[in-house]
C-alpha positions, 0 to 999 in steps of 0.5 A: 173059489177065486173072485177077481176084482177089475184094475181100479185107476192106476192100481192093478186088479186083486183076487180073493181067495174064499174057500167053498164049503167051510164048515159055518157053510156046512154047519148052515146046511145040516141046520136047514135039513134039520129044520125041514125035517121037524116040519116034515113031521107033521105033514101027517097032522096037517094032512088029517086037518085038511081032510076035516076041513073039506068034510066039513066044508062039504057039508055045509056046501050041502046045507045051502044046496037044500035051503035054495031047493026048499025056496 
C-alpha cells in the first residue's frame, strides 16, 4: 500500500511504501478465526442453558399467575 504524506514547509512530500498482507497480518487473522471457532464450540451449551432458563423463568411467571387469582 502507498501512503502519501503532503509537502511540510520547504521540504517536498514523502511516501511510504507498506506491504499489505504480510505474514504478522496474516498470522492475526488465522488467530482471530481460531479464537471465534473455540467459541462457536459452545454455542450448543449456551443454546441448552438458554432453554433451561426460559423454562425455568416460565414456571415461576406460572406461580405469580396463581398467587394473584387465589387473591
Amino acid at each position: 500500500m502507498l501512503t502519501l504524506h503532503g509537502p511540510t514547509g520547504s521540504s517536498p512530500g514523502k511516501w511510504t511504501l507498506s506491504r499489505v498482507g504480510t505474514a504478522e497480518e496474516r498470522m492475526s487473522v488465522h488467530n482471530e478465526i481460531r479464537a471465534l471457532e473455540e467459541k462457536l464450540k459452545g454455542v450448543d451449551g449456551w443454546e441448552t442453558r438458554v432453554k433451561e432458563l426460559h423454562e425455568l423463568l416460565s414456571v415461576q411467571e406460572g406461580v405469580g399467575e396463581e398467587r394473584e387469582k387465589e387473591k
